[in-house]
C-alpha positions, 0 to 999 in steps of 0.5 A: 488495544486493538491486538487480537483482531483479525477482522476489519472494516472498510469504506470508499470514498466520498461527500464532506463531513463536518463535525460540530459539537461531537456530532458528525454530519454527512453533507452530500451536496457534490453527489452530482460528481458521483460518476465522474470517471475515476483515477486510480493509482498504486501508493504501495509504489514507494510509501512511507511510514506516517510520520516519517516522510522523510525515511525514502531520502534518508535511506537513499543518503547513506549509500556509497558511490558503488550503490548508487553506481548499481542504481545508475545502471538499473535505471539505464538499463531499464530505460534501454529496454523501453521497461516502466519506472516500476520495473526499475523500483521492483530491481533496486528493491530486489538488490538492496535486499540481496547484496545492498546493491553490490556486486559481491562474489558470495552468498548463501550456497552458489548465489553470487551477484547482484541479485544472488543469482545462483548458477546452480538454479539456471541464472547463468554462469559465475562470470555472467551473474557477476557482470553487473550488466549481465545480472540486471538483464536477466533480473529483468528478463524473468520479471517481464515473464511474470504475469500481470507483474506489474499489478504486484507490490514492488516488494511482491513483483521482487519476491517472485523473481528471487523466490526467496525463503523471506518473501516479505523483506522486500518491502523494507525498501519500498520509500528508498526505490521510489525516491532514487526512480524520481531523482536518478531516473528523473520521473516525476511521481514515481507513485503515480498518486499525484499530489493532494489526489483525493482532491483528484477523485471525486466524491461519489454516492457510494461513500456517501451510503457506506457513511450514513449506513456506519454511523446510524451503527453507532452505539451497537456492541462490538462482537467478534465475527459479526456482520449486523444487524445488531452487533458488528465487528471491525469488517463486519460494520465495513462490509455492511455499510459498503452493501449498503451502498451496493458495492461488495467487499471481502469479508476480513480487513486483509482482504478488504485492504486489496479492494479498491484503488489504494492512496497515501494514507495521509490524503485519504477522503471521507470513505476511504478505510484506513488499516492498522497493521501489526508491522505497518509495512506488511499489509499480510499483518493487518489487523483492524480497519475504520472509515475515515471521515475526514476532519481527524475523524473515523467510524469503527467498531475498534474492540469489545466492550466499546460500542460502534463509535466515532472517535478523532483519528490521526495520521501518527497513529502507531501501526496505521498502515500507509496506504488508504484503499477506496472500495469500489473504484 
């Protein structure tokens, strides 16, 4: 329905909406809170697919005493050297991904190890890149030499230790890390989200703009590459309302994904953009972008021949990306 568009819209969060007899009304009555200080955290931690809660545990059930000795030695290691939870989520990513989380004394050319580090490429010798207390170490010493490491994706941080031909594969075990980080390594809220955190973000005046300016849209044609003020597409509707409100944001729904403190999906507020991917684990595959509402509702210029509109909205939605993203925080 929505294939095609390359283009998306976006929101922040905000005030209370209610619907009643298909009409929604923007309640603005905690706007006072508008500039409490913001918490933010990074979903992209360990997400799991709507609808599949339970995919990190699932995952983590079906590895063998070896796998989960590898683990057990990340996590320690990373312990030792005082490294943060995310750095441990980013090396089982990484192994699980390159041998499974085994030793193995093969691979693609020279690559051995863990990690497939190759001896040819500097990584070390045969022996050392086979000692798994050797591999992890130096997966961690070329992490921590990475700039700004830690404001990557896992999946990302991962791809620019290895380098690999695949630079997205990492991603698949995003659910899995976070679950071994919280149980193995004892730390609770791996995701640092919290739990119900839109609760914990307040609402601000922001939101509250974006919202009115989008619904005011209604009934405006949907056009590819427009911006207004007339016609929109899926950004361009996002990219006005958020003008509105005095925040700027990136033209395309892509860019719009990485413009603001990312939540679950599943605890977005009114404001908040919620995207659709054409592989949900792969934000690079974005699509199409709405303003959520709350309530089971957003506001989006989905495609031609439909006019702006709201419309209800659930967390099953296939493609629904698992990350929600609050412009301007």
């Amino acid at each position: 329905m929505r294939a095609g568009l390359l283009i998306g819209c976006v929101a922040a969060a905000g005030i209370t909406v209610l619907v009643a007899a298909g009409a929604v009304l923007v309640v603005d009555s905690q706007r006072q809170q508008a500039h409490a200080a913001p918490v933010s955290c990074n979903a992209a931690l360990g997400p799991t697919q709507p609808g599949q809660q339970n995919r990190g545990t699932n995952d983590a059930a079906n590895l063998t005493e070896e796998q989960l000795g590898t683990v057990s030695l990340i996590i320690s290691i990373g312990k030792e050297r005082e490294l943060s939870p995310r750095a441990w989520q980013v090396a089982i990513q990484a192994g699980m991904t390159e041998s499974g989380l085994r030793n193995v004394h093969y691979g693609d050319r020279d690559s051995l190890g863990i990690f497939q580090m190759r001896p040819s490429m500097g990584w070390g010798s045969p022996e050392q890149v086979t000692d798994p207390a050797y591999a992890v170490n130096k997966f961690y010493d070329v992490l921590e030499s990475i700039p700004d490491w830690e404001e990557l994706r896992p999946g990302d941080a991962a791809q620019a230790v290895e380098r690999s031909a695949f630079p997205d594969r990492y991603h698949r075990w995003e659910p899995m890390a976070v679950h071994l980080v919280e149980t193995m390594g004892e730390v609770s809220d791996a995701a640092g989200c919290g739990t119900g955190l839109g609760a914990v973000l307040p609402p601000n005046e922001e939101a509250a703009d974006a919202i009115e300016f989008a619904l005011d849209e209604r009934g405006d044609p949907y056009v590819w590459g427009a911006t207004g003020p007339d016609s929109y597409d899926c950004s361009g509707l996002m990219l006005r309302a958020y003008e509105a409100a005095g925040i700027t944001l990136p033209r395309v729904s892509r860019d719009q994904y990485k413009a603001g403190a990312m939540l679950p999906v599943e605890e977005a507020q009114p404001g908040d953009l919620v995207f659709w991917a054409y592989d949900s684990s792969d934000p690079t595959t974005i699509h199409h972008v709405a303003m959520y509402l709350g309530d089971g509702k957003i506001v989006e210029a989905q495609q031609s021949g439909v006019p702006v509109h709201t419309r209800d909205f659930s967390f099953d939605e296939a493609g629904l990306v698992p990350q929600a993203v609050r412009p301007g925080v």
